[in-house]
C-alpha positions as CSV (number, residue, x, y, z in Angstrom):
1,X,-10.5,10.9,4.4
2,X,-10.5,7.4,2.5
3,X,-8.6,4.3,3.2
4,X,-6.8,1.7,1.9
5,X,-5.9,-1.6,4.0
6,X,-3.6,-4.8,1.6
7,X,-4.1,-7.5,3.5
8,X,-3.4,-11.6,3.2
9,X,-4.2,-14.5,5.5
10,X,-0.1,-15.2,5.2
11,X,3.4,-13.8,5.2
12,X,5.7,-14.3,2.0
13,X,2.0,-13.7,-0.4
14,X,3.7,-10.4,-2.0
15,X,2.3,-7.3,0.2
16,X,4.9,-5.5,0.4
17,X,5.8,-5.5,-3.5
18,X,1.4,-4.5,-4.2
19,X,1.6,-2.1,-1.7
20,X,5.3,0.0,-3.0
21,X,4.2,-0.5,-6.6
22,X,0.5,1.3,-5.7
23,X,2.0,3.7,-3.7
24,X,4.7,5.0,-6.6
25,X,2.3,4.9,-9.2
26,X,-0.3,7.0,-7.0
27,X,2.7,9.8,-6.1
28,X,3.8,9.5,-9.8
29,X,0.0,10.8,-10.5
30,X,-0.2,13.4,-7.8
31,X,-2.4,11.7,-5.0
32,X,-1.0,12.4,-1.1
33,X,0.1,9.8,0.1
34,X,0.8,8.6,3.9
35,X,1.4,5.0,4.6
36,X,1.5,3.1,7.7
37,X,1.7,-0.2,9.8
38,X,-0.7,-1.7,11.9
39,X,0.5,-5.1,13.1
């Protein structure tokens, strides 16, 4: 199993908006997909 972790040293730097667009285009090309918090 592999790992991805988005991370920024601030709140408001756009890591939510990287993360949905890398998810949906990863389901759109077939990889499984489970995302999760820490934090």
């Amino acid at each position: 199993m592999s790992g991805l972790m988005i991370a920024a040293p601030s709140s408001g730097s756009g890591k939510t908006t990287v993360t949905l667009g890398l998810l949906r285009a990863l389901t759109r090309r077939g990889f499984p997909i489970a995302p999760g918090k820490a934090g």
